[in-house]
C-alpha positions in Angstrom: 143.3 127.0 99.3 145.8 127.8 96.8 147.2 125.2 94.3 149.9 123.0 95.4 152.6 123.2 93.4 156.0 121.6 92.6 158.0 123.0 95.1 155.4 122.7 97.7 155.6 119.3 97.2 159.1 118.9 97.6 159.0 121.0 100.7 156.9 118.7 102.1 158.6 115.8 101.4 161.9 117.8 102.7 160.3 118.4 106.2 158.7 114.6 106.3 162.3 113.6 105.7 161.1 111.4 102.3 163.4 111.6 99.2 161.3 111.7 96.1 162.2 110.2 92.4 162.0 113.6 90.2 159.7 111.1 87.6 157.2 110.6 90.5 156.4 114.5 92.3 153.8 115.7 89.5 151.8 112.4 90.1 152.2 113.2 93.8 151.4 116.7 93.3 147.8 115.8 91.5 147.2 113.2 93.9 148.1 115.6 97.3 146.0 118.1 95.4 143.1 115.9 94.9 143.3 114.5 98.8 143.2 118.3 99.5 140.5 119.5 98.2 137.5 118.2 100.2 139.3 120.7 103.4 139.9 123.8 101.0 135.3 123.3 100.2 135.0 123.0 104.1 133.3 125.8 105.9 134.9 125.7 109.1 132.2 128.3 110.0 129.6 126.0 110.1 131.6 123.7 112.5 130.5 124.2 116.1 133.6 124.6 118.4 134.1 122.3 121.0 136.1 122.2 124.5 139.3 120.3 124.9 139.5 116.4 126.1 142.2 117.3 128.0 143.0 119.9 130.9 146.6 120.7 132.2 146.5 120.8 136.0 149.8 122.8 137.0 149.9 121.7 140.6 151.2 118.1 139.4 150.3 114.6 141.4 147.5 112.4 140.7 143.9 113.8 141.2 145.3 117.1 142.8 147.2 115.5 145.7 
């Protein structure tokens, strides 16, 4: 995973709709970074691939009636 950086910070508080203090996004940067970087080590190879809980039935009703 890339670094984050300033601006993708601010994007991401831009899309969650959060206004940020300019003194407070390079703390939030490190901090986003940090809570990051356990994902960016993870081999998602390694992770067997499971089914979905859920099924879409297109025929509508309950239990296919």
């Amino acid at each position: 995973m890339a670094e984050i950086t300033v601006d993708d910070v601010k994007k991401r508080a831009a899309v969650a709709g959060l206004t940020m203090r300019a003194d407070r996004i390079e703390m939030v940067r490190k901090l986003l970074a940090e809570a990051l970087k356990p994902l960016s080590q993870l081999d998602t190879r390694t992770i067997p691939t499971l089914e979905p809980a859920t099924t879409f039935d297109a025929r509508g009703g309950r239990d296919g009636k």
